[in-house]
ChimeraX commands (.cxc) that place a marker at each C-alpha (Angstrom):
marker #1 position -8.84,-4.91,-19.51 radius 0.5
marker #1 position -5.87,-3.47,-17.61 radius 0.5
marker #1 position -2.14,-2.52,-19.13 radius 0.5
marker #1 position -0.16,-4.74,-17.46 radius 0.5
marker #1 position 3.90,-4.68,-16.69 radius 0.5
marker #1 position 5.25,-8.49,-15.39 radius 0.5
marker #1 position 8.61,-8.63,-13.80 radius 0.5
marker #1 position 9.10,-11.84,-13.23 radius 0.5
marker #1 position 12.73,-13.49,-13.93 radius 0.5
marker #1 position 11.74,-17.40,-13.54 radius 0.5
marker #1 position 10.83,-17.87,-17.36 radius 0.5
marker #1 position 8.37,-20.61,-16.54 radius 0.5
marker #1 position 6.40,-18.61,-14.10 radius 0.5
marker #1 position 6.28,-15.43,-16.89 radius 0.5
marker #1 position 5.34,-17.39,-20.06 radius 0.5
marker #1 position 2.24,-18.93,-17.74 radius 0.5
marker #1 position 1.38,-15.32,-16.11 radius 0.5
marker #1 position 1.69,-14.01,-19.70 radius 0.5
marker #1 position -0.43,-16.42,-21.34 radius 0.5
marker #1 position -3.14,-16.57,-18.41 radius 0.5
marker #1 position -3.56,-12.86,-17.52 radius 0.5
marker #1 position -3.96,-12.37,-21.80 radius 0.5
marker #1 position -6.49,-14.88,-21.94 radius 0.5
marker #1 position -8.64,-12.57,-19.71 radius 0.5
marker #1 position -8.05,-9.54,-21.58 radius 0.5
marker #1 position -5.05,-7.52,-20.50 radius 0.5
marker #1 position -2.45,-6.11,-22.23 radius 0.5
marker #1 position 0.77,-7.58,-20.72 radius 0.5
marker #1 position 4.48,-6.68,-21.14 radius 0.5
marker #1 position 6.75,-8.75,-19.34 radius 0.5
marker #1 position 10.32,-8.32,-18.57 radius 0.5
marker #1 position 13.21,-11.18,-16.72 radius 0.5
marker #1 position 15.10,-7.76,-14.58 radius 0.5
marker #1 position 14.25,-5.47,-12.81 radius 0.5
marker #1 position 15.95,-2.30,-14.76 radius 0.5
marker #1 position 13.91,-3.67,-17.89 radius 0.5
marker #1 position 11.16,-3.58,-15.95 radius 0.5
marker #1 position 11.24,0.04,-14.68 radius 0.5
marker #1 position 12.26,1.09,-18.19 radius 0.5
marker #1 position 9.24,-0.26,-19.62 radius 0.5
marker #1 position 7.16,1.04,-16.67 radius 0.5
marker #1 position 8.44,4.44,-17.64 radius 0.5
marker #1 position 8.07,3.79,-20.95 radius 0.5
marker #1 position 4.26,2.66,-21.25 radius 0.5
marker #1 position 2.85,3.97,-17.87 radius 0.5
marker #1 position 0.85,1.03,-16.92 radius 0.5
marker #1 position -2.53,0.92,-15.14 radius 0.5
marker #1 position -0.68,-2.41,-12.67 radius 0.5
marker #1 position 2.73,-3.33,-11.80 radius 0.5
marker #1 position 3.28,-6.90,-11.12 radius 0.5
marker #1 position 6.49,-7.51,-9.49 radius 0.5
marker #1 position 8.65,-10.26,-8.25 radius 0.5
marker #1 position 11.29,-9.97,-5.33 radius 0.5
marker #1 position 13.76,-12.76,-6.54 radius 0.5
marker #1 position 15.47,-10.48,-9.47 radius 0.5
marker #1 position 18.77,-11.12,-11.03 radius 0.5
marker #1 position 20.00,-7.59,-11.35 radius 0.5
marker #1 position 18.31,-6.16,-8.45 radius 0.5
marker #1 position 16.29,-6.84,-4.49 radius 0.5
marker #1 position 12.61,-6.48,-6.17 radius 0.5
marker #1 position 12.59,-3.91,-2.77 radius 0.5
marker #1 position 15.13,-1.72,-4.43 radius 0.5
marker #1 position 12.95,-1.20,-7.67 radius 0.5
marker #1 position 9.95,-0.61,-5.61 radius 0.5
marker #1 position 11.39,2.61,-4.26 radius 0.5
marker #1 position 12.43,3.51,-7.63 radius 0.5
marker #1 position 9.15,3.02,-9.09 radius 0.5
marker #1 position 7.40,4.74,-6.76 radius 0.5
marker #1 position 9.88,7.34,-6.73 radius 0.5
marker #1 position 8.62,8.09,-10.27 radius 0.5
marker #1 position 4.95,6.50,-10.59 radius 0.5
marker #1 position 2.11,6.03,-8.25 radius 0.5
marker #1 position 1.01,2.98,-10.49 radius 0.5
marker #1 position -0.86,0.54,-8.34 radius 0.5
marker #1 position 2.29,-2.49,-7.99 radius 0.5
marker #1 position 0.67,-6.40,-6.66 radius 0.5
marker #1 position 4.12,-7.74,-5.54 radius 0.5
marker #1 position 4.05,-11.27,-6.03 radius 0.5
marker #1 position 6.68,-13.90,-4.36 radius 0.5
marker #1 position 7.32,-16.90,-2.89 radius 0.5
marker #1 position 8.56,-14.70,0.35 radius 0.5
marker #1 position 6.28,-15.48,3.06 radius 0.5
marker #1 position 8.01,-14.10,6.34 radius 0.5
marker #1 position 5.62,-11.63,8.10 radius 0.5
marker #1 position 8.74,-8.69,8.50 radius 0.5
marker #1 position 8.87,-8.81,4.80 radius 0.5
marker #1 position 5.10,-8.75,3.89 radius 0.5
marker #1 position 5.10,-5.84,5.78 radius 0.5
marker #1 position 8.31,-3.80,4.65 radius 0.5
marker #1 position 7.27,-4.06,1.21 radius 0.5
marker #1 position 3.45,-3.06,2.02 radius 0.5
marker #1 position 5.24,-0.32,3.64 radius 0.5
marker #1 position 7.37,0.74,1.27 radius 0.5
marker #1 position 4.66,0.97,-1.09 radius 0.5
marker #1 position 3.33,-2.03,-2.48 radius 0.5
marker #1 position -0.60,-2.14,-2.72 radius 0.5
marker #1 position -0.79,-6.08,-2.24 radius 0.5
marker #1 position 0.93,-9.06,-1.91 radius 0.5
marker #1 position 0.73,-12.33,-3.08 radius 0.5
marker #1 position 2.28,-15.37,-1.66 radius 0.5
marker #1 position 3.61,-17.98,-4.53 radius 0.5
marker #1 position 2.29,-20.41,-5.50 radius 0.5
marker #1 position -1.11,-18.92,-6.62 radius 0.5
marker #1 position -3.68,-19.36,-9.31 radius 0.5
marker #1 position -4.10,-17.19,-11.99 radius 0.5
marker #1 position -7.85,-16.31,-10.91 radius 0.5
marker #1 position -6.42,-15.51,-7.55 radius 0.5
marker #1 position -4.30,-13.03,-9.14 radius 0.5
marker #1 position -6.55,-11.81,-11.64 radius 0.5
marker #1 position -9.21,-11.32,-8.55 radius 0.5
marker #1 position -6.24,-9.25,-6.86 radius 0.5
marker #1 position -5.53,-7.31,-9.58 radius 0.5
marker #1 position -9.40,-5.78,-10.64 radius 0.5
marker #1 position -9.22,-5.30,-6.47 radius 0.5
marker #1 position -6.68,-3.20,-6.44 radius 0.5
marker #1 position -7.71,-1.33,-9.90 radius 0.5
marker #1 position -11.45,-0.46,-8.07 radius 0.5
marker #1 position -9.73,0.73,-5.22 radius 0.5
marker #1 position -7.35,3.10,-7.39 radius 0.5
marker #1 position -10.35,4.34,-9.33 radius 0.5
marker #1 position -12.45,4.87,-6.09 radius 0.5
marker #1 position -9.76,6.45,-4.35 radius 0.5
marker #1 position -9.52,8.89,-6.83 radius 0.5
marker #1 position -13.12,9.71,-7.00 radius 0.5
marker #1 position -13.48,9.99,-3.41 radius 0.5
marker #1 position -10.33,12.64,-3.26 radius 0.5
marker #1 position -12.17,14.79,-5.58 radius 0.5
marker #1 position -13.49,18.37,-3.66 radius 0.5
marker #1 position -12.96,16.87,-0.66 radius 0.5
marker #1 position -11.59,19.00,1.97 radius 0.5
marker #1 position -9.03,18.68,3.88 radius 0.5
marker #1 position -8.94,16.82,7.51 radius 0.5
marker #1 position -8.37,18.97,10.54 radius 0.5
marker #1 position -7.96,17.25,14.15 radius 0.5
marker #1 position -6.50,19.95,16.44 radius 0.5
marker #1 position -3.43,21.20,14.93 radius 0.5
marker #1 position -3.37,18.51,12.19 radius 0.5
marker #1 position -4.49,18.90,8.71 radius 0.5
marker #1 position -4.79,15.68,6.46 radius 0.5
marker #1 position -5.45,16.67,2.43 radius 0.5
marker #1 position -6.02,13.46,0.82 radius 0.5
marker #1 position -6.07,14.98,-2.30 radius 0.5
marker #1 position -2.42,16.20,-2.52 radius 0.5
marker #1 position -1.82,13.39,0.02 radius 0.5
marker #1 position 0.29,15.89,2.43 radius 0.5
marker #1 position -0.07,16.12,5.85 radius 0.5
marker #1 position 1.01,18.64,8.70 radius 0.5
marker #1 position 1.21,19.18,12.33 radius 0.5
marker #1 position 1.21,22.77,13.90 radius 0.5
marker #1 position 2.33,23.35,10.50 radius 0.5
marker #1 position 5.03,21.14,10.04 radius 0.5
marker #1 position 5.21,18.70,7.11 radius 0.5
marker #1 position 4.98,14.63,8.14 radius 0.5
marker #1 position 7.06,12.84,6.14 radius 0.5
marker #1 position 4.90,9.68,6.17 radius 0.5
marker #1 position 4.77,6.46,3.63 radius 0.5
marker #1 position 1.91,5.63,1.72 radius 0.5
marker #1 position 0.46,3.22,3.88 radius 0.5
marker #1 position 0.97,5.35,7.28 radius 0.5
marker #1 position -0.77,8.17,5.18 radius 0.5
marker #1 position -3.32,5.83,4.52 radius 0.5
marker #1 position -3.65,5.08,8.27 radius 0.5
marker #1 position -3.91,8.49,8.74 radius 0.5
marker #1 position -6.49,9.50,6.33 radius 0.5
marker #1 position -9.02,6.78,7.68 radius 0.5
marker #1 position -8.45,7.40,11.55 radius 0.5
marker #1 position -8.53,11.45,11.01 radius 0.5
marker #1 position -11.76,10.83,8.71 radius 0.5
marker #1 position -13.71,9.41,12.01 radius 0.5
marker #1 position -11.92,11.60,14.84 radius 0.5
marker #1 position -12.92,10.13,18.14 radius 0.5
marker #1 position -14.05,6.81,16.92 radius 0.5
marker #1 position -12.64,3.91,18.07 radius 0.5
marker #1 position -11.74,1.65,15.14 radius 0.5
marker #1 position -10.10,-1.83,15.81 radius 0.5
marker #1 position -6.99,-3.61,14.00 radius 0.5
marker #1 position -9.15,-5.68,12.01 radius 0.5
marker #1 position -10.95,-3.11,10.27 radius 0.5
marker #1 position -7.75,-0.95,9.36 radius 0.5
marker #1 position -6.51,-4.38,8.05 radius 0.5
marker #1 position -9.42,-4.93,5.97 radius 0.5
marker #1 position -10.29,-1.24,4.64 radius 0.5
marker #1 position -6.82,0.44,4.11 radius 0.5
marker #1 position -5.05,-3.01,3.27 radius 0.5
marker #1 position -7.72,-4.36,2.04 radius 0.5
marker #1 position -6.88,-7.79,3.56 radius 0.5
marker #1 position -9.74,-9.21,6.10 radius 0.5
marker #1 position -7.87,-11.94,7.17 radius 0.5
marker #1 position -4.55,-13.35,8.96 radius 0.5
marker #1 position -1.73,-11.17,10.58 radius 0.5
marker #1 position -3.56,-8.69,11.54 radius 0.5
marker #1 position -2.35,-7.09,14.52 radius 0.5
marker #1 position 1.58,-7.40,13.79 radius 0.5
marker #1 position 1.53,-5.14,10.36 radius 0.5
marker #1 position -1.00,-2.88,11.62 radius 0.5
marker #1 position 0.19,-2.46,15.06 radius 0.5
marker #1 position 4.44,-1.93,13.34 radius 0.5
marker #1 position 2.59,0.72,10.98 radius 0.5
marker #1 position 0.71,2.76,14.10 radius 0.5
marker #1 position 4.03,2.51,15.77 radius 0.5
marker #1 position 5.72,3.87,12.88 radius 0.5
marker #1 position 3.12,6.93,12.71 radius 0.5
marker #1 position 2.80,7.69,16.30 radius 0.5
marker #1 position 7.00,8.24,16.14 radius 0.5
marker #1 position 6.34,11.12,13.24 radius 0.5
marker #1 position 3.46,12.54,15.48 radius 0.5
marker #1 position 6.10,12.62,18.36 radius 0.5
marker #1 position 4.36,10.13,20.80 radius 0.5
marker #1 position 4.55,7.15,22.27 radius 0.5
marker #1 position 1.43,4.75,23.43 radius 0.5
marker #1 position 3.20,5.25,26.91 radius 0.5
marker #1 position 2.82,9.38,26.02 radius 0.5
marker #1 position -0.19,9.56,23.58 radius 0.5
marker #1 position -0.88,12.94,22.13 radius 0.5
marker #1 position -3.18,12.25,18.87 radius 0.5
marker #1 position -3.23,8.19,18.68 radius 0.5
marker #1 position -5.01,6.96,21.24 radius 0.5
marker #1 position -5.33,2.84,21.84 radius 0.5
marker #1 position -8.36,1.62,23.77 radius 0.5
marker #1 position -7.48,-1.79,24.96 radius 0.5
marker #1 position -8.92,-4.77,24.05 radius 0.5
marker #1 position -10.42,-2.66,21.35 radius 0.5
marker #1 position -8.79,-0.35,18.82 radius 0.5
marker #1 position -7.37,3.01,18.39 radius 0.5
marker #1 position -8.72,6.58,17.71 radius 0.5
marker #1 position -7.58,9.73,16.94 radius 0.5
marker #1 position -8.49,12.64,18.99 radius 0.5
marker #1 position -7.14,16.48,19.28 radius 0.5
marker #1 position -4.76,16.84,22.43 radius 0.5
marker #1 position -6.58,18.27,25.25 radius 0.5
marker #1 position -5.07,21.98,25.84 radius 0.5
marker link #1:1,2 radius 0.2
marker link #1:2,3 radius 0.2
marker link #1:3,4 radius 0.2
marker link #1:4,5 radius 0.2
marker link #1:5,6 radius 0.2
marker link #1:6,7 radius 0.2
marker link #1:7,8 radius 0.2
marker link #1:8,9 radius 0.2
marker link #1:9,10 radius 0.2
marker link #1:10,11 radius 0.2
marker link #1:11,12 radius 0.2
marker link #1:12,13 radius 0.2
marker link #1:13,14 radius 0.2
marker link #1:14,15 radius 0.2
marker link #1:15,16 radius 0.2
marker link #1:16,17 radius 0.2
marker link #1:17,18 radius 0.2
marker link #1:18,19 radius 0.2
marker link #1:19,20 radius 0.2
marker link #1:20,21 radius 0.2
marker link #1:21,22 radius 0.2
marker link #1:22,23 radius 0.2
marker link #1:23,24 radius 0.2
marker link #1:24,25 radius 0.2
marker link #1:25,26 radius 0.2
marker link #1:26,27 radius 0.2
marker link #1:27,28 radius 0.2
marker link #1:28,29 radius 0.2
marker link #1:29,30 radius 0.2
marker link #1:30,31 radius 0.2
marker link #1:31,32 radius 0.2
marker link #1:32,33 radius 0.2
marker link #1:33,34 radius 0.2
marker link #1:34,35 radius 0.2
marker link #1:35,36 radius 0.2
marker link #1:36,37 radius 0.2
marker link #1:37,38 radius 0.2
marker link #1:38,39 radius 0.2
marker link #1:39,40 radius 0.2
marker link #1:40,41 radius 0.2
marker link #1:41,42 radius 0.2
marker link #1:42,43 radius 0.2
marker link #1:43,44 radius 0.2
marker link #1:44,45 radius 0.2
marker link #1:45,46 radius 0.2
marker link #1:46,47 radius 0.2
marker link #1:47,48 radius 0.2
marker link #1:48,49 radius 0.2
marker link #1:49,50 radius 0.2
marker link #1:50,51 radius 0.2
marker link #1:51,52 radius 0.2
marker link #1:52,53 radius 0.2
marker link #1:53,54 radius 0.2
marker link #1:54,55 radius 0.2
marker link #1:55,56 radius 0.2
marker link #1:56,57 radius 0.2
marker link #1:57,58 radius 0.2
marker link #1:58,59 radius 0.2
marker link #1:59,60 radius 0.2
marker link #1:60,61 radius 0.2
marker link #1:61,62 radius 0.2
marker link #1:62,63 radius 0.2
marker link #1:63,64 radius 0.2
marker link #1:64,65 radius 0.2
marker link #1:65,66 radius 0.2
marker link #1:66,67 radius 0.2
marker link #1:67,68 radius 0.2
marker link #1:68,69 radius 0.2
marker link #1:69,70 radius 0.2
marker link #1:70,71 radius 0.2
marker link #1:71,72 radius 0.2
marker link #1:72,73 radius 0.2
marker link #1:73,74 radius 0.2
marker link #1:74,75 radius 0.2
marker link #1:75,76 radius 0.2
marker link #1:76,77 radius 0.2
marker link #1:77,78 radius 0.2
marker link #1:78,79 radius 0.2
marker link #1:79,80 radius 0.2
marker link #1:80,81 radius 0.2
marker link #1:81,82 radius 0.2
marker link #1:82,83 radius 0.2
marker link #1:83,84 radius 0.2
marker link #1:84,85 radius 0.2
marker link #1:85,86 radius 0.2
marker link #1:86,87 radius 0.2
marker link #1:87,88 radius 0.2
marker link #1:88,89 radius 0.2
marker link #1:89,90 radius 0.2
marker link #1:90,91 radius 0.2
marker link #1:91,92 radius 0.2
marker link #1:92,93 radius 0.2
marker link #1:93,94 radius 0.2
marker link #1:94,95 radius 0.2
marker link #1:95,96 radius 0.2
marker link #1:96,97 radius 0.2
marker link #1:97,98 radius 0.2
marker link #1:98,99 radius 0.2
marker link #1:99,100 radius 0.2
marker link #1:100,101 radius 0.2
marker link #1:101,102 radius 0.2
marker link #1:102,103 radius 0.2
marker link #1:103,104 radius 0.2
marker link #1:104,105 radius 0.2
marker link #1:105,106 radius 0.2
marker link #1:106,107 radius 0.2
marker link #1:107,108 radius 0.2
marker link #1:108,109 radius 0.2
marker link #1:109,110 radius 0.2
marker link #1:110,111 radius 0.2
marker link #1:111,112 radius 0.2
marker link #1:112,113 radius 0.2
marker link #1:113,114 radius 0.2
marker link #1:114,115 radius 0.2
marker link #1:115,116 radius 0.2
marker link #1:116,117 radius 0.2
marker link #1:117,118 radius 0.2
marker link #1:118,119 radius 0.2
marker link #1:119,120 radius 0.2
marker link #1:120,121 radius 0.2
marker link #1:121,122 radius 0.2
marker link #1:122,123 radius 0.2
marker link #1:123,124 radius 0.2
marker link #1:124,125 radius 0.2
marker link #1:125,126 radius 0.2
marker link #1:126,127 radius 0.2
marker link #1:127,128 radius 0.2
marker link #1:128,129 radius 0.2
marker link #1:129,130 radius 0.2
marker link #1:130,131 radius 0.2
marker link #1:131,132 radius 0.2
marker link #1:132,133 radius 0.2
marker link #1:133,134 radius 0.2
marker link #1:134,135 radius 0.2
marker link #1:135,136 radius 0.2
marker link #1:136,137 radius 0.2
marker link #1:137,138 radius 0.2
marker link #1:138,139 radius 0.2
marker link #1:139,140 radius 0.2
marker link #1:140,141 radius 0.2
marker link #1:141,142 radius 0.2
marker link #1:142,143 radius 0.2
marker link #1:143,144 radius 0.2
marker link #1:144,145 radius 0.2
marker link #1:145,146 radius 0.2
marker link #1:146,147 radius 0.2
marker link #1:147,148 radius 0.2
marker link #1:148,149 radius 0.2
marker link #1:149,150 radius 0.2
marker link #1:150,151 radius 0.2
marker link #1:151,152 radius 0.2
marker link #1:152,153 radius 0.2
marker link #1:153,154 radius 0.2
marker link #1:154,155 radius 0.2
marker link #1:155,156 radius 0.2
marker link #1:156,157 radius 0.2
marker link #1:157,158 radius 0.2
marker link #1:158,159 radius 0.2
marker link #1:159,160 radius 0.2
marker link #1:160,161 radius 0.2
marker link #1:161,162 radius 0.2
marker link #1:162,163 radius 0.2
marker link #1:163,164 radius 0.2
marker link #1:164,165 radius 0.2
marker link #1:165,166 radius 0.2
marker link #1:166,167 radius 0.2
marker link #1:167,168 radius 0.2
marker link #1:168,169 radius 0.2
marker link #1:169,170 radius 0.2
marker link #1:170,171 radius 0.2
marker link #1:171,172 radius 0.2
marker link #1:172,173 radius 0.2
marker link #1:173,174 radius 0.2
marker link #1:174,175 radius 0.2
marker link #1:175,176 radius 0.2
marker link #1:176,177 radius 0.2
marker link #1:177,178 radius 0.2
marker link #1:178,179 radius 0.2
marker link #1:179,180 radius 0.2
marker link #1:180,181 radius 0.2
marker link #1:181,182 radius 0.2
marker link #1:182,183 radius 0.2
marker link #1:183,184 radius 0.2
marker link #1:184,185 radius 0.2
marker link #1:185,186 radius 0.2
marker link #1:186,187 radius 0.2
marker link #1:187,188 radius 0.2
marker link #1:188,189 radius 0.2
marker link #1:189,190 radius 0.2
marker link #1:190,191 radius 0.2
marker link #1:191,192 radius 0.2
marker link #1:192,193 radius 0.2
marker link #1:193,194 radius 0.2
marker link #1:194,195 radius 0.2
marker link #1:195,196 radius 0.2
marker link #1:196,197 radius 0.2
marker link #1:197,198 radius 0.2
marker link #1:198,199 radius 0.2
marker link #1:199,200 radius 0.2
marker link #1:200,201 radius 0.2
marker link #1:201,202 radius 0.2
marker link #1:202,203 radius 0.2
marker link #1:203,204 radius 0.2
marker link #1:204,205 radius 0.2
marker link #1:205,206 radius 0.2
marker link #1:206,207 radius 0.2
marker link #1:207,208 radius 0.2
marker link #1:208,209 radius 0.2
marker link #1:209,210 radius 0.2
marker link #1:210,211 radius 0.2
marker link #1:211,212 radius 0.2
marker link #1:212,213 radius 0.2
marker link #1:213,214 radius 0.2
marker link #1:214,215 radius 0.2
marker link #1:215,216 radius 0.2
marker link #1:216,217 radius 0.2
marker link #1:217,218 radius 0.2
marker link #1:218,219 radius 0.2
marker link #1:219,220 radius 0.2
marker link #1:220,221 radius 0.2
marker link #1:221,222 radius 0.2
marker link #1:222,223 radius 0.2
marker link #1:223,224 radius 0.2
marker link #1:224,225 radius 0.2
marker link #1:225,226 radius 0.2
marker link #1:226,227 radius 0.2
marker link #1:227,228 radius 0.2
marker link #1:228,229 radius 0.2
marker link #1:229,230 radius 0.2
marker link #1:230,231 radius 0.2
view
């Protein structure tokens, strides 16, 4: 059973998510805005966000930042949204799934222990685990900070994430679809647009280009790997 918050504003759509998602044990709270929403995250510190875009008061993209800027609870964003730039803004921005409307309640519910294992692994596997080193970067996955010839990166979750696995297997090649499937945790569809905007994203804060590699290296036809630049 998971402590859930719903912000959903279509009344319809929340009474049904309400009444399903209780049916299989959870404790859910829902709220119609967004602001009631993040008070009430606040408030009860949930173990799962659920979270609409389509808010009266507020872009559901707006209260993502603000609930991450205070909470690293694990947030499914679910919408009718289905445009491929969005999908991967809000996975950027910190959203640890989402789910295209309409869906069934056992899709969601099969979402939501997904993304609950992967919290509860992710903090197991941090634990007195050193950090990463490749050349003059250091990942730490347990205070999720990263550097370069000592500088701080100022990277999103999900470019962290990126990070983490590449620097984790220094050298190896590891291709789009596998990023896809073990740091978004999505095997299927769309693959190399959202992981290919992402490894853009984090080759800019490692100050290279694929034209100009220094770290991020792409093999064509294959993958990418991380190595340490050759002195």
């Amino acid at each position: 059973m998971a402590s859930v918050v719903l912000v959903e504003d279509d009344h319809r759509i929340r009474a049904a998510l309400v009444r399903a998602l209780s049916e299989r044990g959870h404790d859910v709270v829902a709220s119609a805005t967004g602001m009631e929403g993040l008070n009430r995250i606040v408030e009860r510190s949930p173990d799962l966000v659920i979270l609409d875009l389509g808010l009266p008061d507020i872009q559901g993209s707006e209260l993502l930042k603000m609930v991450r800027a205070v909470s690293a609870v694990p947030v499914i964003v679910a919408t009718a949204r289905d445009d491929d730039a969005e999908i991967v803004r809000t996975l950027d921005a910190g959203a640890d799934d989402y789910v295209v409307k309409p869906f069934s309640a056992e899709h969601l519910d099969a979402r939501m222990r997904a993304v609950l294992r992967r919290g509860q692994g992710d903090q197991a596997d941090g634990e007195g685990t050193p950090p990463l080193e490749v050349g003059d970067l250091v990942v730490d996955e347990r205070s999720r900070v990263a550097t370069m010839d000592g500088r701080l990166l100022d990277l999103t979750r999900k470019e962290f994430d990126v990070l983490v696995y590449l620097a984790a297997r220094p050298g190896t090649v590891v291709s789009r679809r596998e990023l896809l499937a073990e740091v978004w945790r999505q095997p299927y569809g769309g693959a190399d647009k959202t992981v290919d905007v992402h490894l853009s994203w984090l080759r800019r804060k490692l100050g290279e280009t694929a034209a100009e590699p220094r770290y991020l290296h792409t093999v064509r036809g294959v993958g990418v790997k991380l190595v340490a630049p050759e002195l």
